[in-house]
C-alpha positions, 0 to 999 in steps of 0.5 A, spaced: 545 156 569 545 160 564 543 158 557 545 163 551 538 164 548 535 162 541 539 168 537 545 166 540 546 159 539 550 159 532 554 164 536 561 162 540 559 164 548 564 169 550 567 165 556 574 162 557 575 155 554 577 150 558 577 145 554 576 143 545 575 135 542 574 135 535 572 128 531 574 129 525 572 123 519 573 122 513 571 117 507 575 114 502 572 109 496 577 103 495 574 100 489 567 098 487 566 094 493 571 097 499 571 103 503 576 106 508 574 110 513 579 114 517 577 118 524 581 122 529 579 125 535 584 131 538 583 133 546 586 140 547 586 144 552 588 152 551 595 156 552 595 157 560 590 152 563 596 147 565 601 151 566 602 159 566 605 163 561 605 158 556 601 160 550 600 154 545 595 149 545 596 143 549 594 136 546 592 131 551 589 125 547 589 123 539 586 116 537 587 115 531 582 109 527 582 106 519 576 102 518 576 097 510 568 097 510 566 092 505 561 095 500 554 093 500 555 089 506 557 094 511 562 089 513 568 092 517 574 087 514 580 091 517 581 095 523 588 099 525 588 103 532 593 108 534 594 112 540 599 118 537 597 122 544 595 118 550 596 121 558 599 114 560 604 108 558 600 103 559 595 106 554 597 103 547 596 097 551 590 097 548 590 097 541 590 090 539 584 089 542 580 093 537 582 088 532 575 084 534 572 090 530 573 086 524 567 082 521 562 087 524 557 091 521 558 097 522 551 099 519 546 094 524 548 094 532 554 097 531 553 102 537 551 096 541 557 092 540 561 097 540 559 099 548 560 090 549 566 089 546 570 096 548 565 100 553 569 102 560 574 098 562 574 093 555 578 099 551 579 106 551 574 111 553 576 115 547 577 111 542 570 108 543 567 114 543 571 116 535 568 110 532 561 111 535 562 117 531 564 114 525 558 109 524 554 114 521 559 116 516 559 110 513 552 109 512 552 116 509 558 114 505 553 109 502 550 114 498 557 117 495 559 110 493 552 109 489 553 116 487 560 115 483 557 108 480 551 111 478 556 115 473 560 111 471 554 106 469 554 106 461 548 108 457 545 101 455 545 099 463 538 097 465 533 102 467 528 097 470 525 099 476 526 096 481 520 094 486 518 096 492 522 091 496 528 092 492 526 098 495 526 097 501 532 092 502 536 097 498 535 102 504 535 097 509 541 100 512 538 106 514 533 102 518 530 105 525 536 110 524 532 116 526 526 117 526 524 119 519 528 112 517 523 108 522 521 101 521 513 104 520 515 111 518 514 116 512 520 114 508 519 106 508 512 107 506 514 111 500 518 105 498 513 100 499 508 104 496 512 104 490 513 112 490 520 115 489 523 118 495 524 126 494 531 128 493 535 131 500 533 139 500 540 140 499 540 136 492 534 140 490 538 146 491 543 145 488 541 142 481 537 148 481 544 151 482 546 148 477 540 147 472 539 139 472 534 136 471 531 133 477 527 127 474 534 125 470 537 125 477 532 121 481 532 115 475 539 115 476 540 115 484 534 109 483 540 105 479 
C-alpha cells in the first residue's frame, strides 16, 4: 500500500473516487437553557460507478437526526430520526426506536450507550454512526452558549471568582475527553491550582486581530 507523504496529506489524492460520506453538524441555541443539534449524514457515490454514462452523483444514505439538549445538563429531552435516502423499506422501520435517546447524557457515556442501545442489529448502522459524531459538538456548543450569556451579563453582575472547584466542576463536561482533558492532567490541574486556564491559540489570534484585551476576555469567560 502506498501512503502520500507528509507533504501531500492536505492535498486531495489524484485517484478515482469511489466512494464520498459527509457528516455535517450544526448547533442552534434555543434559549437560556436549550440546544438543537441537527445532523446529516450523505453517502454518495460518483457519476458512473453504478451505472454507466450516468453522470450526476448518486445518493445512497441520508439520515437525518435533531437533538433538544438541555443547558447545563447536557440532558438529551428530544430526539427526532429521519431516514430521507435509505437502500431498504424495511429501513425507517427504525426510527422509532431512537426515541430512547431522550434523558441521556450526551456529554458523560454517550458513546458507550449509544453502542448498548443502537449498535449492530439495535439500529442503523448509519445513523448511529451520525450521532457519535454529534456529541462533541455538543460539548463544543457549551462554550458558544456561555459565550452568548457572558454578553449579554449586565455590568453590575458579579464578578467573583469562582473557586477552584466551581472550576472544576463548571468543565466537568470535558472530563477525560481527551488527553489534555484527562482526570490527572494539565487543564484540571490548573483549575485546581486556582489559575485561569490560557485561552484557545485561535482566541488568542483573533483578539490580537481585533485589538481585545485578552484579561477582559478571560474575566468574562470566567462568568
Amino acid at each position: 500500500m502506498t501512503l502520500p507523504n507528509n507533504n501531500d496529506r492536505i492535498a486531495a489524492p489524484n485517484l478515482p473516487k469511489l466512494h464520498d460520506r459527509d457528516y455535517h453538524v450544526e448547533s442552534y441555541r434555543q434559549g437560556e437553557d436549550r440546544m438543537l443539534l441537527r445532523g446529516e449524514v450523505h453517502d454518495q457515490k460518483p457519476p458512473g460507478v453504478y451505472f454507466e454514462n450516468d453522470t450526476e452523483p448518486l445518493t445512497v444514505h441520508h439520515m437525518v437526526v435533531d437533538l433538544v439538549v438541555e443547558f447545563p445538563t447536557m440532558l438529551i429531552v428530544e430526539a427526532k430520526v429521519v431516514l430521507e435516502t435509505h437502500p431498504h423499506s424495511q429501513c425507517v422501520s427504525i426510527e422509532d426506536h431512537y426515541d430512547k435517546l431522550a434523558g441521556l447524557s450526551i456529554a458523560r457515556g454517550f458513546t458507550h450507550k449509544v453502542r448498548e442501545l443502537f449498535g449492530g442489529p439495535r439500529g442503523c448502522t448509519h445513523t448511529t454512526a451520525l450521532l457519535q459524531a454529534m456529541a462533541p459538538v455538543a460539548v463544543q456548543s457549551v462554550w458558544s452558549m456561555r459565550s452568548i450569556a457572558s454578553n449579554v451579563q449586565t455590568v453590575d453582575a458579579p464578578t467573583r471568582k469562582p473557586t477552584p472547584a466551581e472550576n472544576r466542576e463548571r468543565m466537568s463536561f470535558n472530563l477525560n475527553t481527551c488527553h489534555v482533558w484527562a482526570e490527572d492532567g494539565p487543564m484540571f490541574a490548573t483549575l485546581d491550582a486556582g489559575e485561569d486556564l490560557e485561552p484557545p491559540l485561535w482566541a488568542v489570534d483573533r483578539m490580537e486581530a481585533l485589538g481585545l484585551d485578552y484579561e477582559a476576555w478571560s474575566a468574562r469567560m470566567r462568568g
